[in-house]
C-alpha positions in Angstrom: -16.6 8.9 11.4 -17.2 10.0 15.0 -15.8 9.4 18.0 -17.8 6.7 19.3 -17.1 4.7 15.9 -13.4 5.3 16.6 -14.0 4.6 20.2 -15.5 1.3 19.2 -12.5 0.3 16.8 -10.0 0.7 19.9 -12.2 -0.9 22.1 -12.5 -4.2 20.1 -9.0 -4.7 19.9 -8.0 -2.6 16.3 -4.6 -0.7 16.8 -4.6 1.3 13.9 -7.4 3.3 11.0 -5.5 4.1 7.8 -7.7 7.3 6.2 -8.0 8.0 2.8 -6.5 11.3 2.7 -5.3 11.2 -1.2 -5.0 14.9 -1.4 -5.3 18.2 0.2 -6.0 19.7 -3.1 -9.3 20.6 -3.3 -9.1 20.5 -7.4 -7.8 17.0 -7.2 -9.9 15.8 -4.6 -12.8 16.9 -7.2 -10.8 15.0 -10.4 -10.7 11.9 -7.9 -14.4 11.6 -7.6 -13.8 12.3 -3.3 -16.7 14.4 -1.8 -14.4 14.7 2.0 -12.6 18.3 2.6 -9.2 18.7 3.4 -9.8 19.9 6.8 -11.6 16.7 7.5 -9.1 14.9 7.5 -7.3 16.6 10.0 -10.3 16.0 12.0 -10.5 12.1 11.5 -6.7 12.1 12.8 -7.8 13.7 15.9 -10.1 11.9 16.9 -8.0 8.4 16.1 -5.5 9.9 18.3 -8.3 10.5 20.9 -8.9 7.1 20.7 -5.4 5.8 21.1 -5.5 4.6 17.5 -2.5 4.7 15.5 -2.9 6.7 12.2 -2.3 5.8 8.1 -2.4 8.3 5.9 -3.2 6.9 2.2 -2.4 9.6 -0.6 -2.6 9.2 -4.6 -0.2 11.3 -7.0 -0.7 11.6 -10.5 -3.9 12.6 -10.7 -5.4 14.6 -14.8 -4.3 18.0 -13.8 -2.4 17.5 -10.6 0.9 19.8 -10.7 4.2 18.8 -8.8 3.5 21.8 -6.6 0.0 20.5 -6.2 1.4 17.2 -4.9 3.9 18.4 -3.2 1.0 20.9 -0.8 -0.4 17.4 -0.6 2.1 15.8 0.9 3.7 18.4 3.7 -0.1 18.5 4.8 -0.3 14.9 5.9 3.6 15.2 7.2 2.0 17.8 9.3 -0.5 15.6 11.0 2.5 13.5 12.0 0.9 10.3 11.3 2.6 7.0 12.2 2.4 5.6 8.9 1.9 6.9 5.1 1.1 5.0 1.8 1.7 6.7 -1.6 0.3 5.0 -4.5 0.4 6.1 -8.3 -3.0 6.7 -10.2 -3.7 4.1 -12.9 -6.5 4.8 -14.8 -8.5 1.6 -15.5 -10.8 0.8 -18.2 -14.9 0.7 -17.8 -14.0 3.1 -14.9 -15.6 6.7 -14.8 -12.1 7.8 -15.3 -11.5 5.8 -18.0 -14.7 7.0 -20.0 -13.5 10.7 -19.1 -10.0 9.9 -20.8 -11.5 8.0 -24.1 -13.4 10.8 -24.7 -11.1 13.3 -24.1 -12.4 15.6 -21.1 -9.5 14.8 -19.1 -5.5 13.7 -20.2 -3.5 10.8 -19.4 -1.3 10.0 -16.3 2.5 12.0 -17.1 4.8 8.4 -16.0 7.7 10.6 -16.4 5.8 13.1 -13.8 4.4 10.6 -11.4 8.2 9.3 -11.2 9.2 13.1 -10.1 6.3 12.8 -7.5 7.6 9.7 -6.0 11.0 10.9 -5.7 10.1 14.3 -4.5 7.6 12.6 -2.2 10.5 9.8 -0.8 13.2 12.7 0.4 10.6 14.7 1.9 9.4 11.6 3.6 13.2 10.5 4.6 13.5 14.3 5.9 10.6 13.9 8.4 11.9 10.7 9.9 9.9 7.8 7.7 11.4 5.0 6.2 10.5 3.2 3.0 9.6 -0.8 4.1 7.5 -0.9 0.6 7.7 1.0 -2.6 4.7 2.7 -1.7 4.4 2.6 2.0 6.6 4.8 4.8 6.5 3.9 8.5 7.4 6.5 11.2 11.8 5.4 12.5 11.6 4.4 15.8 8.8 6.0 17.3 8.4 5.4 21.1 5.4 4.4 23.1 5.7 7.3 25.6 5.4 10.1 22.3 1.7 9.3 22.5 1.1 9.4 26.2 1.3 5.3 26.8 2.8 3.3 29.2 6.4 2.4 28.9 9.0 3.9 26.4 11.3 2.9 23.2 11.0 2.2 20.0 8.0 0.3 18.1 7.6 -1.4 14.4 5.1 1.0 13.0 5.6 -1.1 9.7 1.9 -2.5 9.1 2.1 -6.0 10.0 -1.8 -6.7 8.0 -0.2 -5.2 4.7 3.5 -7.3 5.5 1.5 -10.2 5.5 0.1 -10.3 2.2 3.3 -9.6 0.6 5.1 -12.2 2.6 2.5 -14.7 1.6 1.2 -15.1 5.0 -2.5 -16.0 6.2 -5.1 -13.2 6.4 -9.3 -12.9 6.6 -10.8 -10.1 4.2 -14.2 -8.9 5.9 -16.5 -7.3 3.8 -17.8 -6.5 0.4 -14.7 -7.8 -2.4 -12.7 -8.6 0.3 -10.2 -11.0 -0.8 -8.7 -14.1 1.9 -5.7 -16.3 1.6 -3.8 -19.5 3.3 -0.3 -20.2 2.6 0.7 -24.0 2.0 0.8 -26.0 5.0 2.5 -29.2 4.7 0.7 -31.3 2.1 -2.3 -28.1 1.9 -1.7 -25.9 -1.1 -2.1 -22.4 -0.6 -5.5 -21.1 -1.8 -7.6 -17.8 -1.8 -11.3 -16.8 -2.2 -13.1 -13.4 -2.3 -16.2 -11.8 -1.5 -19.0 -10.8 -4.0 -18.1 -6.8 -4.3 -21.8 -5.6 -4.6 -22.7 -4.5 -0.9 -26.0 -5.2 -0.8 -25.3 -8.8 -2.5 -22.8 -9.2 0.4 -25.3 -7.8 3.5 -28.1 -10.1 2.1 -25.7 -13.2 2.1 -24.7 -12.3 5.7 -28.3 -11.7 7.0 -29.2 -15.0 6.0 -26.7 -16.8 7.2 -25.0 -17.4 3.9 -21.1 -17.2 3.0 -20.6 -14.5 1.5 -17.7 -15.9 -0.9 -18.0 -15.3 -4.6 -14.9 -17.9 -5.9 -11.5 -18.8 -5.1 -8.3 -20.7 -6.1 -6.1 -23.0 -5.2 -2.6 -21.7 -5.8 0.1 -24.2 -7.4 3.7 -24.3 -6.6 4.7 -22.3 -10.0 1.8 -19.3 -9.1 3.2 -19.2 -5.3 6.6 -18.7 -6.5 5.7 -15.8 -9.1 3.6 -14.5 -6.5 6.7 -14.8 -4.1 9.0 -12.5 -6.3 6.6 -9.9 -7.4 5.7 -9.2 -3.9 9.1 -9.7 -2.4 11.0 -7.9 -4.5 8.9 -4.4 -3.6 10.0 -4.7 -0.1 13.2 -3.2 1.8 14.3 -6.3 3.1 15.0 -7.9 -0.5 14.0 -11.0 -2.2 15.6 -14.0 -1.4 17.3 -14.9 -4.4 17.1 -18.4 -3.9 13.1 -17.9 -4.5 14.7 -17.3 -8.0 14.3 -19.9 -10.9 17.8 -20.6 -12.6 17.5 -17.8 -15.6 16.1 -15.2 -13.4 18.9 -15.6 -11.0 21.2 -15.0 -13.7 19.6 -12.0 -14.8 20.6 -10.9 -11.5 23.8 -9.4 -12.2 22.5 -7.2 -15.2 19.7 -5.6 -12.9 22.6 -5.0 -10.4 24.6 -2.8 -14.0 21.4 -1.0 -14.7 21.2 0.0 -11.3 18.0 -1.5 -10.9 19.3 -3.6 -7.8 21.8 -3.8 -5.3 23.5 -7.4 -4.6 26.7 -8.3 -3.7 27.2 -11.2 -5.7 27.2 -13.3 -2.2 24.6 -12.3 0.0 20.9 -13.9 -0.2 19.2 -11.0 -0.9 18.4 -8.5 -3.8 17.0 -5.1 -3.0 15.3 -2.7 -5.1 17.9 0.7 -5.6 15.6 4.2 -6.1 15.6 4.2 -10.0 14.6 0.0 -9.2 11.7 1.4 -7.2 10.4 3.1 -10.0 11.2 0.5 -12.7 9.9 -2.1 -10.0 7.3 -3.8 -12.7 10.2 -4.1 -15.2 12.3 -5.7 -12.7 9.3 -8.1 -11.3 9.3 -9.3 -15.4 13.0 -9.8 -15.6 12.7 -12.1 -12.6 10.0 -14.4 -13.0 
């Protein structure tokens, strides 16, 4: 990254670079398979500022190895860059993954869930303490940060929410450029919804492009019972609720048991279901009790 690239960005109409930070533990950044320094990071925010850029700061907990306190360093160093936005995502180890060899084998243990679930929460008050605000379960935006705090024009607050990521859990439209980049259309009057995705090999994807090929590798057409699953696993991750009328029949009468396991708050009248702490971490659970 330099400053011309970032330069660039701004210049062509971007508004925002989210950086994969995922640690500022050297240790873990090695686990991870990430070859960037700390301090580099710290750089890259810089010079998106520079640019008039606003800043993400993506971050994984749960890493073989990783300590509370380890996470913990991780997170008051990116709270320290002040960025306008953070995302804080769990580590799943996959199958036919590096990872995933290192853990059959033995060289390295499995993810703690009980651990990562102390990370989160630790990780959510310190976040609340600096002045962000949960939107998603695993994405913070800055409260009310005005335009005059960065040296522009014109004052008061601004939705530092990111409106690209709200779109694909609202079901909206979006374009994925570039190598596995993934694309979708919501149903338009009597046009289903439907998705398609890039091939993921780079150099598959920059030969397909050179000669004026699509790049697309398959896609879908969704059907009214996938849009509607789709519509309450995403929903029900964000702040503003789920609608419950999204809800088949049984689900919305399994409504008032998430509500006595704490899982969700509802008054029994309103519209909407929202996710309570303990539902944040129990969000899969819920997402099957629903659909």
């Amino acid at each position: 990254m330099t400053a011309e690239t970032l330069a660039g960005l701004a210049d062509a109409g971007f508004t925002r670079v989210s950086l994969g930070m995922q640690s500022a533990v050297p240790r873990v950044l090695e686990t991870l398979e990430r070859t960037h320094k700390p301090k580099n990071v710290e750089l890259a925010v810089k010079g998106a500022r520079a640019a008039g850029l606003d800043v993400s700061l993506d971050l994984i907990y749960g890493a073989p190895g990783e300590a509370l306190d380890d996470w913990m360093a991780s997170v008051e160093a990116a709270l320290a860059l002040e960025p306008d936005h953070l995302s804080a995502y769990s580590l799943v180890i996959e199958p036919r993954t590096r990872m995933g060899a290192a853990l059959a084998r033995g060289d390295i243990g499995p993810v703690d869930p009980d651990l990562q679930a102390d990370m989160y929460e630790a990780a959510d008050d310190a976040f609340d303490r600096a002045g962000y605000e949960w939107y998603e379960v695993s994405n913070w935006a800055r409260r009310s940060r005005g335009g005059e705090e960065r040296g522009r024009e014109g004052a008061g607050s601004r939705d530092l929410r990111c409106r690209h990521n709200l779109g694909y859990w609202t079901g909206g439209d979006w374009w994925g450029v570039g190598p596995g980049a993934h694309s979708h259309l919501a149903a338009r009057g009597e046009r289903p919804a439907a998705r398609w995705w890039n091939v993921k090999h780079p150099l598959a994807y920059a030969e397909r492009v050179a000669d004026g090929e699509l790049p697309e590798e398959g896609g879908e057409v969704l059907d009214a019972d996938q849009v509607r699953v789709e519509r309450v696993l995403l929903g029900v991750r964000l702040r503003d609720g789920l609608d419950v009328n999204a809800l088949a029949d049984g689900a919305r009468a399994a409504v008032s048991g998430l509500v006595e396991d704490g899982l969700v708050e509802w008054d029994g009248e309103g519209e909407r279901i929202t996710l309570t702490l303990r539902g944040r971490l129990l969000a899969d659970a819920v997402v099957r009790t629903l659909t």
